[in-house]
C-alpha positions in Angstrom: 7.5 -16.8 122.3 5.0 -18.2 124.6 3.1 -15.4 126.6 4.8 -16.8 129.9 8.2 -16.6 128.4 7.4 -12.9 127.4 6.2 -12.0 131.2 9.5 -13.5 132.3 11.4 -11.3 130.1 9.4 -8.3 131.0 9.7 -9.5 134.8 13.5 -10.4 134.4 13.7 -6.7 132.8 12.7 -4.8 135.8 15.4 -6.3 137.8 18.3 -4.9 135.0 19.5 -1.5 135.4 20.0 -0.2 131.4 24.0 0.1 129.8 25.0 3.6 130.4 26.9 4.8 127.3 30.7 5.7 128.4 30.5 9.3 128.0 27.4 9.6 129.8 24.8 10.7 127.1 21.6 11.6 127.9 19.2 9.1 127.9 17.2 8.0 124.4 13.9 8.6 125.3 12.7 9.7 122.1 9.7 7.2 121.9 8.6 6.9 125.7 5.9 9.3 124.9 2.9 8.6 122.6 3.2 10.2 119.3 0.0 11.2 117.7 1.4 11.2 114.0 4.2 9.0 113.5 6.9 10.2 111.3 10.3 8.2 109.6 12.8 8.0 111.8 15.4 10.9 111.3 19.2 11.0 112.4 18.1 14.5 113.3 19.4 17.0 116.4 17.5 15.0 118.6 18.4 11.8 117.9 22.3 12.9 118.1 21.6 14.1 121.5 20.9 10.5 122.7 22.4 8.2 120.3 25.7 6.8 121.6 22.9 5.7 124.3 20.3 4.5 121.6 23.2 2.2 119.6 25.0 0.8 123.1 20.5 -0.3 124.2 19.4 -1.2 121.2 22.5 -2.9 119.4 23.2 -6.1 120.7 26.8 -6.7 121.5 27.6 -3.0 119.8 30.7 -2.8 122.0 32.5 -6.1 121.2 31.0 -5.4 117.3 33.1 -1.9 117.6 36.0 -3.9 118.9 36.0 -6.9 116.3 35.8 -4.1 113.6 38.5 -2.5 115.0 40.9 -5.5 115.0 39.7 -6.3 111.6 40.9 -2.6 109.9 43.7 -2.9 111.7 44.7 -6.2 109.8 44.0 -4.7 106.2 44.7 -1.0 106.8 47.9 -0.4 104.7 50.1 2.1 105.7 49.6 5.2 103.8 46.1 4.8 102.3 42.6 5.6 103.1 39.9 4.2 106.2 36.5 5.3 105.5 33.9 5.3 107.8 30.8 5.3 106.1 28.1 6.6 108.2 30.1 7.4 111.1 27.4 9.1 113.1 28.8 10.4 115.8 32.5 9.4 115.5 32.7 6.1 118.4 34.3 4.4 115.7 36.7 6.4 114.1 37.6 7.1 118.2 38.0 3.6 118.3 40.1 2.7 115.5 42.3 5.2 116.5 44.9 3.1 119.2 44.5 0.2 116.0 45.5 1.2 112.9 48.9 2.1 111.6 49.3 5.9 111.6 49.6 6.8 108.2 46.0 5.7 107.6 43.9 8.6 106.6 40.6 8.6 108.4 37.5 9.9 106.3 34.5 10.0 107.9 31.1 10.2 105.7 27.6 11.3 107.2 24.7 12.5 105.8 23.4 14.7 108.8 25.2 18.1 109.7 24.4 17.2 113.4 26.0 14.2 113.5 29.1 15.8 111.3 29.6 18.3 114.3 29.3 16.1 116.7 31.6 13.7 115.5 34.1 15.8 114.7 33.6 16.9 118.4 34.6 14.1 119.8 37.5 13.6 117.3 39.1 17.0 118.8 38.8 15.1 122.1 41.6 12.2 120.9 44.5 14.1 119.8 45.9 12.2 116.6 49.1 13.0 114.5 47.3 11.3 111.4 44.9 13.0 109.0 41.2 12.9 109.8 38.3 14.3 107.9 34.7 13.9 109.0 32.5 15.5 105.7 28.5 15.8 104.8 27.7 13.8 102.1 24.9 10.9 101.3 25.5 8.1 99.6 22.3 8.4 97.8 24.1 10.7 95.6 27.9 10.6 94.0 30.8 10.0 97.0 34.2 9.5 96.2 36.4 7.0 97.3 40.0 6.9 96.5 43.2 4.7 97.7 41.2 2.7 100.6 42.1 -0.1 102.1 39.4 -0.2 104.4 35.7 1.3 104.5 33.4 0.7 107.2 29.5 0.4 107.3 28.1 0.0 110.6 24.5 -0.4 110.3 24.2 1.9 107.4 24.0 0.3 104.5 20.4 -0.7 105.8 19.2 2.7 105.6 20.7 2.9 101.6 17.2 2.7 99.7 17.9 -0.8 98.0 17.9 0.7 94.6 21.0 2.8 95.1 23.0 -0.5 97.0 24.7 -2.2 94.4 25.9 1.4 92.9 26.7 2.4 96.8 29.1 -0.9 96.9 30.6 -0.7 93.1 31.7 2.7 94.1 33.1 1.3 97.4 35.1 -1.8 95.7 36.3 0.6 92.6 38.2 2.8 94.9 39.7 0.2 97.0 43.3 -1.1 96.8 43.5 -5.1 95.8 43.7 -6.7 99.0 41.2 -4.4 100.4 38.4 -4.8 102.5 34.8 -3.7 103.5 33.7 -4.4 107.0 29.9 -4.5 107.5 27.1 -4.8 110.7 23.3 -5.1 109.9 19.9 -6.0 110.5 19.5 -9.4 108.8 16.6 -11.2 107.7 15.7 -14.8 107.2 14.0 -16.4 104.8 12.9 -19.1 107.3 9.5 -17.2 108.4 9.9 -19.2 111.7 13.2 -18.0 112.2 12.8 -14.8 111.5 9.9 -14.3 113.9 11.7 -15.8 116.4 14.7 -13.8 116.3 13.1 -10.9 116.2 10.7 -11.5 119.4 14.3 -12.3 121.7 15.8 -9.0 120.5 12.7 -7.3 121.4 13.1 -9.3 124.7 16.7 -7.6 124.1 15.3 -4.1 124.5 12.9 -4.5 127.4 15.9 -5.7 129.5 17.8 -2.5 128.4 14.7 -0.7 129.9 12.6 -0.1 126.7 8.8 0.0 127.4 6.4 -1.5 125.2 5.4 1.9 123.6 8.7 3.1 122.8 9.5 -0.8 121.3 6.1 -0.2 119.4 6.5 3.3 118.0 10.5 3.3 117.2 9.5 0.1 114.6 6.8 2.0 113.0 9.4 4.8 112.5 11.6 2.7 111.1 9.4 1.0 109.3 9.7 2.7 105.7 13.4 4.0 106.4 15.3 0.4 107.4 14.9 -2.2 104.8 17.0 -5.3 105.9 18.6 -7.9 103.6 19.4 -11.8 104.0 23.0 -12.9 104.8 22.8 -14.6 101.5 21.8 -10.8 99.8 24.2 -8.8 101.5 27.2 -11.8 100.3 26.0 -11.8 96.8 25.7 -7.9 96.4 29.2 -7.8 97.6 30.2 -10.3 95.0 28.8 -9.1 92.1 30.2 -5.6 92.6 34.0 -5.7 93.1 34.6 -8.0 95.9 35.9 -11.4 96.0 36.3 -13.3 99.5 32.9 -12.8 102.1 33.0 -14.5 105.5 30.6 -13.2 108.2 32.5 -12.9 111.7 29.9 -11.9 114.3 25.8 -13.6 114.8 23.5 -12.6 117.3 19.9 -13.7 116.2 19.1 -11.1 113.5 22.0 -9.2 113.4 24.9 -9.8 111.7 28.9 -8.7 111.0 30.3 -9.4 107.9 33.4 -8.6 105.7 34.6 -8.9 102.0 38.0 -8.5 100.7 38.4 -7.1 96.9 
């Protein structure tokens, strides 16, 4: 981007107010002061404090990729199996699903940090449900189970799996999921296009600053995430999915460099 096209963003930024997450979170303002020794970034007590703001400013489109998700688990949840939510954080999805999906769906929500388990299950007691729900610690980096599902969800998570541990993450996944099944996925993407890639990358930037991210917190949030997010290609992510237990892949949602996809077993 040409360095009058990023002053008009900046300018055009000013004059948005930032989305205000629906049940009124605090603010993220993790990063708007400077940070003498940067650290990963951590889905830590902090970070749960603010991030139903974070996701709904930093995610392009988050709430139309929660509603697309939710229409697509309600078309292959099967009565009486399993919906998991991998990485539910804080529980807006599994809220979500909740007016979508037959009844006699199980909801299992997995998360690998206690303060997003409470929270999560938090907000669950706030959406009184006959059906069974289960939000549980556990990491993927190590042995999960999953049994009967006709449906498991990754939102943005499966960019935070260490690649090495991915295709055993998603053999796992497609071993305990009914035929007919399906995997519903949002990431980060990637092209291998350099041109592409840089472009993309400099309009979701553009993205943040008109959702009232300063340059600093912009600069030091990527540095944090720099050795903890490692995004894929489409063309990645679809072969992964292949080779391990899945057989159809179609990607339903695009917005620069980030994607929604899904794969039925």
């Amino acid at each position: 981007m040409t360095d009058n096209g990023k002053q008009a963003a900046v300018a055009f930024a000013e004059t948005m107010p930032a989305p205000v997450s629906p049940g009124g979170e605090p603010t993220d303002r993790i990063f708007a002061d400077e940070i003498s020794r940067q650290t990963d970034f951590a889905f830590d007590a902090t970070t749960v404090q603010v991030f139903d703001n974070m996701v709904s400013r930093s995610v392009p489109f988050y709430g139309e990729i929660q509603r697309m998700t939710c229409e697509l688990a309600a078309e292959f949840g099967a009565p009486g199996s399993t919906l998991y939510d991998l990485g539910c954080s804080t529980g807006t999805t599994l809220q979500a699903l909740e007016s979508y999906v037959d009844p006699s769906v199980r909801f299992v929500g997995y998360d690998n940090s206690p303060e997003m388990v409470a929270r999560a299950k938090e907000k669950l007691a706030d959406t009184p449900s006959a059906r069974v729900r289960d939000v549980q610690l556990a990491d993927v980096h190590e042995p999960f189970v999953i049994a009967d599902a006709s449906v498991t969800i990754m939102l943005f998570t499966l960019q935070f799996v260490r690649p090495l541990h991915r295709e055993r993450v998603i053999r796992t996944i497609a071993d305990g999921t009914r035929p007919n099944g399906a995997i519903i996925l949002a990431e980060k993407v990637i092209e291998s296009e350099t041109l592409f890639n840089r472009l993309f990358i400099d309009n979701y930037y553009d993205m943040k600053r008109r959702h009232g991210y300063s340059e600093m917190e912009i600069s030091q949030k990527r540095e944090a995430l720099e050795n903890v997010l490692v995004p894929y290609r489409i063309e990645e992510n679809r072969d992964l999915l292949l080779a391990n237990g899945f057989t159809k892949f179609q990607e339903f949602f695009r917005w620069y460099n980030f994607a929604g996809m899904i794969a039925v077993k």
